[in-house]
N, C-alpha and C positions, 0 to 999 in steps of 0.2 A: 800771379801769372798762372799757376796749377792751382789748379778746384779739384774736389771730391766729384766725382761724375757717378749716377747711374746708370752702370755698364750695359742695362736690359736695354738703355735709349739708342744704344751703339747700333750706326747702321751697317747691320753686314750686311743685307742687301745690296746698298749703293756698293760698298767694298767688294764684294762679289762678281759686280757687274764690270767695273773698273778693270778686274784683274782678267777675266773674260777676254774683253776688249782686247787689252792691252795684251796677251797672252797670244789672243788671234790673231796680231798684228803682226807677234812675233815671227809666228809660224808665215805669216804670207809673206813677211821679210826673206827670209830663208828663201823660200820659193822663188821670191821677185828678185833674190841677188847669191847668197853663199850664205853659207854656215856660220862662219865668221861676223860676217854683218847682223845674223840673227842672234849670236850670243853677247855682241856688245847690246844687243835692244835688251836680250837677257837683264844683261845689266842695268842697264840702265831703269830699267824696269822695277828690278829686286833696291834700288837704289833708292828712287821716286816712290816707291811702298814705303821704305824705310821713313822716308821725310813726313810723307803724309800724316802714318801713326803718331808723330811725332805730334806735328803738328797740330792735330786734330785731337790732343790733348794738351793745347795751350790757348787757354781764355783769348776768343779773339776780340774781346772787350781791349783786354793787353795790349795785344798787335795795332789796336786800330789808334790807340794811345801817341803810336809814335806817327800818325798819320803823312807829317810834312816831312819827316826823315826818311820815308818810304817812297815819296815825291821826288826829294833830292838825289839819294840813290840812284835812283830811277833816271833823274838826268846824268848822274854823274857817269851809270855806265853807259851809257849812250852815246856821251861826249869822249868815252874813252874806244869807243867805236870807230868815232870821226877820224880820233886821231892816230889812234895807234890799233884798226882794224886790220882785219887780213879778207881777203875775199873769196880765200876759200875756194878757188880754181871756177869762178863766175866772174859775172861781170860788174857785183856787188859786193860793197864793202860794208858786210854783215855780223863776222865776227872777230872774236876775240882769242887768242893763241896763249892759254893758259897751262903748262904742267903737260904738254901735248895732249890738249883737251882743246878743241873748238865749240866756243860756247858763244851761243847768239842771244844777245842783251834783249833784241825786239820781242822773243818769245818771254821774259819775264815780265816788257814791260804792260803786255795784257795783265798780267795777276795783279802786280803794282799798280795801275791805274785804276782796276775794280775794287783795291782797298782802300787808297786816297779817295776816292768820288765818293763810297759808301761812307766815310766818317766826314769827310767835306759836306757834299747836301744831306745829312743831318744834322751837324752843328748850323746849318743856313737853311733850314729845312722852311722856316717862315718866309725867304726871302727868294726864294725858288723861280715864282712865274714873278719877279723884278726882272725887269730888261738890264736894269743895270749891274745887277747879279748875274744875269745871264753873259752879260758881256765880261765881267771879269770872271767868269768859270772859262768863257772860249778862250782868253788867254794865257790862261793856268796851262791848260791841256794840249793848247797850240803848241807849246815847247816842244814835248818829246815827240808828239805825233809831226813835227816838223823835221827835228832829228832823223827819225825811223823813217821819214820820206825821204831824204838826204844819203839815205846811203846808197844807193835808190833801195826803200823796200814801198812799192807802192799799196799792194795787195794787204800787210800787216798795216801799213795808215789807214786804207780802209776800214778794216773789217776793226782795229780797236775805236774806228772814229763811230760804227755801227753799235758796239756793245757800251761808249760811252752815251750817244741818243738813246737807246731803251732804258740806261740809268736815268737820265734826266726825265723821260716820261713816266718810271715808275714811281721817281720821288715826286711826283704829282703836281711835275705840269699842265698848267689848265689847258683846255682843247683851244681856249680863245688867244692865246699866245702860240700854242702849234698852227692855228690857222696861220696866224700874223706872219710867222717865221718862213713857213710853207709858200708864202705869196713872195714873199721875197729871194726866199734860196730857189725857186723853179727857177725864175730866168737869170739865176747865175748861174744853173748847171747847165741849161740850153745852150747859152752861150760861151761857157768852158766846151764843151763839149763843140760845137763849132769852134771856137778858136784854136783847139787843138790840131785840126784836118788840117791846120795851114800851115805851109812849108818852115815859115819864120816861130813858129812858136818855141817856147822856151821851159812851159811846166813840166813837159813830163820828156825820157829820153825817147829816141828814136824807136828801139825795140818796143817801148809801150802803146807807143801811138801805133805802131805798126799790128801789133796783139789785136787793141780793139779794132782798127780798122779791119784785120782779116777776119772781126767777127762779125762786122759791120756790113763787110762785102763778102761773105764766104764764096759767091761765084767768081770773086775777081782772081785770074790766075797770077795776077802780081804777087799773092800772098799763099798761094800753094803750098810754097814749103813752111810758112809759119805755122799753118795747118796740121802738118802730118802728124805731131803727138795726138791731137785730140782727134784726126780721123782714124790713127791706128786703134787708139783706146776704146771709140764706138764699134770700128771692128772688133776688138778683143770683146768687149761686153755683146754682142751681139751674136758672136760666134761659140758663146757658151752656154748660150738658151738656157734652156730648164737647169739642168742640175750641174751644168760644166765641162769642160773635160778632164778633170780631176786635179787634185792638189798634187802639185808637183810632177806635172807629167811630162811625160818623154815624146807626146806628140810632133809627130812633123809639122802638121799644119797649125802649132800654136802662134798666136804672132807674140807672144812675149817669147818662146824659144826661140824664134828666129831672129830675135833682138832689134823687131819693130817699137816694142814700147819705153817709151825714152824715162830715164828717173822713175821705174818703174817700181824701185821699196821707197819712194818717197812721196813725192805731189801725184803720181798715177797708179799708186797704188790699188787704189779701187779695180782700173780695166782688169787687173791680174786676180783678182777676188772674182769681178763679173765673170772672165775667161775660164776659170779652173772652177769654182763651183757653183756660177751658175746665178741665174733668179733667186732662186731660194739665197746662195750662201750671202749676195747681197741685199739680201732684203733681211737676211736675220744680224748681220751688222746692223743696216739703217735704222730696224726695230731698237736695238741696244744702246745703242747713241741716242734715240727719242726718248727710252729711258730714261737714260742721263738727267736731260733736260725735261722731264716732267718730275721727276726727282727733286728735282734744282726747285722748281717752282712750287712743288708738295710741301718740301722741308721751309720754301719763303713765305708760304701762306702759317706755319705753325713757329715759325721763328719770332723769338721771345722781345725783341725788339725790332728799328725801322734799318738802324745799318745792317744788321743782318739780313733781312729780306733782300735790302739792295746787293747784296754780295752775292746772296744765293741768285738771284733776277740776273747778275754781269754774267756768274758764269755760267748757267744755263745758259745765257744768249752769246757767248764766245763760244759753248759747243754747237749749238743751234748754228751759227752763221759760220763756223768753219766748216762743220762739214756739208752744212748746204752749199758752200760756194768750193769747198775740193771735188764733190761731189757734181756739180756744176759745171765744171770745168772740164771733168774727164769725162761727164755724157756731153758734151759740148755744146751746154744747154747757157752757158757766160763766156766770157773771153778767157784765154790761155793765161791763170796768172798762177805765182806758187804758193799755196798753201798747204801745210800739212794736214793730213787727216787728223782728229786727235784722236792719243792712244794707239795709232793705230800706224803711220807714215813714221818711216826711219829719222830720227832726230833727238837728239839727247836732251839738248834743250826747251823742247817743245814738250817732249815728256813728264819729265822732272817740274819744269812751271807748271804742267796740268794738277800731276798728282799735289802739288803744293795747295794749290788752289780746291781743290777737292779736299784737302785737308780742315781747312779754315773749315768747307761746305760741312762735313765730319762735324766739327767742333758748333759747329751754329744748330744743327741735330740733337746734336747730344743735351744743348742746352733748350730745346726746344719746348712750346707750353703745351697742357694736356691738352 
């Protein structure tokens, strides 16, 4: 399980960058809510450090050992979502009421599904672009991403059903089988996508259908008020121009002080970043986070085996598609859905699976070839 490692391979860099991030988050927490809410990110922070080091000195050859128990798990807490969730004062039944700790199962089941897939299509790595392999992987994965649809979280089905397709393209499915798949899945989406607009439909709930359609129809005033988080957030990023109006300020005409910006230390954290410092302080975010994820893909190109690449490829593309689509969202550039920023949006849970996951990335580094 523990190896001798040469400590000179240790990425402080990525660790560096991480703590940054995550440090910056803290501070706009604070700003986007109290003191209070910035020292539990503290925590949570000094916490998600602690695991990662850990982690990121345990053979993840080891970890990937217990592959199908990392699977099960993975259903297991999910199912204990179904049943014995709490909702957490929304309209979703997301987490769990542990030790007065609310801990949401969907954000580990991202990490959990990037290590079954990376030791699953490598042991079936010759069997890959089989149709019929493809069809018993879709029902492997259909479980939890079913579940985590089910509570409703539709935004997390998504975005693990995204970083689960760039796994299966980077274990080297042929282009002649993505064409094939690609001709097929367009007019299922055409037509989900129509059948949804219809009063009788049943996939998704009301508020969802309602989200895309106000982005569908942004002139319709039927959906005005579904609107107002992301048109107050392009006011707040817009009204911060250049350099912002400073971190934590006392301005009258802020619109997070005048408590236009809704969940403003969580899914719209960003507007309050655009707002207080500006072009610059979001673009030197966005740079950091693109880091991340060329990091991810640096350390997958010298990573000493194929499950490793695959690991490092998941989680660069779970930092890549969350914060493109939080990001997204608050410039009002997708529809209103909730995702955390990572590292960076209030959530304990979301933190703690990142830096986990970052850990493994650590541990595949360290073992990396010259």
């Amino acid at each position: 399980m523990l190896k001798k490692y040469d400590l000179k391979k240790y990425n402080l860099l990525l660790v560096l960058v991480l703590i940054v991030i995550s440090g910056f988050g803290a501070l706009m927490i604070n700003s986007a809510s109290d003191m209070d809410s910035c020292i539990r990110q503290i925590y949570g922070i000094m916490a998600g450090f602690v695991i990662m080091i850990i982690i990121s000195f345990i053979d993840y050859n080891f970890i990937l050992k217990f592959y199908w128990l990392i699977y099960l798990v993975n259903i297991g807490i999910l199912l204990l979502v179904h049943f014995f969730g709490t909702d957490n004062n929304t309209d979703a039944m997301r987490w769990i009421e542990i030790g007065g700790f609310s801990i949401q199962p969907s954000e580990f089941t991202k990490i959990f599904m990037i290590l079954f897939l990376a030791k699953f299509l490598t042991v079936y790595r010759e069997k890959i672009s089989s149709f019929k392999f493809l069809g018993v992987l879709c029902a492997i994965v259909a479980v939890p991403l079913y579940l985590v649809y089910k509570q409703p979280d539709l935004s997390t089905t998504i975005l693990t059903f995204a970083v689960i397709v760039i796994m299966i393209y980077c274990a080297g499915l042929r282009y002649k089988n993505i064409f094939i798949i690609l001709i097929c899945v367009i007019p299922i989406l055409v037509t989900g996508i129509i059948y949804i607009q219809s009063p009788d439909q049943v996939l998704l709930q009301k508020y969802q259908v309602n989200r895309i359609l106000s982005f569908v129809y942004p002139d319709n005033p039927e959906y005005n008020e579904l609107k107002y988080q992301q048109d107050n957030a392009v006011k707040a990023i817009g009204s911060g121009q250049l350099y912002g109006k400073g971190y934590n300020n006392d301005d009258s005409n802020s619109i997070k002080n005048a408590g236009y910006i809704a969940v403003a230390e969580s899914d719209f954290i960003f507007a309050v970043i655009g707002e207080e410092l500006g072009f610059v302080g979001a673009c030197f975010l966005i740079f950091l986070l693109a880091f991340l994820v060329f990091e991810c893909i640096l350390i997958s190109i010298y990573a000493k085996d194929f499950q490793g690449r695959l690991i490092c490829c998941g989680y660069g593309a779970l930092i890549a598609f969350s914060s493109f689509i939080n990001i997204g969202v608050v410039t009002e550039l997708l529809p209103n859905t909730g995702l955390p920023l990572p590292f960076v949006s209030q959530g304990l849970s979301s933190l703690i699976s990142l830096f986990a996951g970052a850990g493994v990335v650590l541990n595949i580094s360290l073992q990396r070839r010259r």
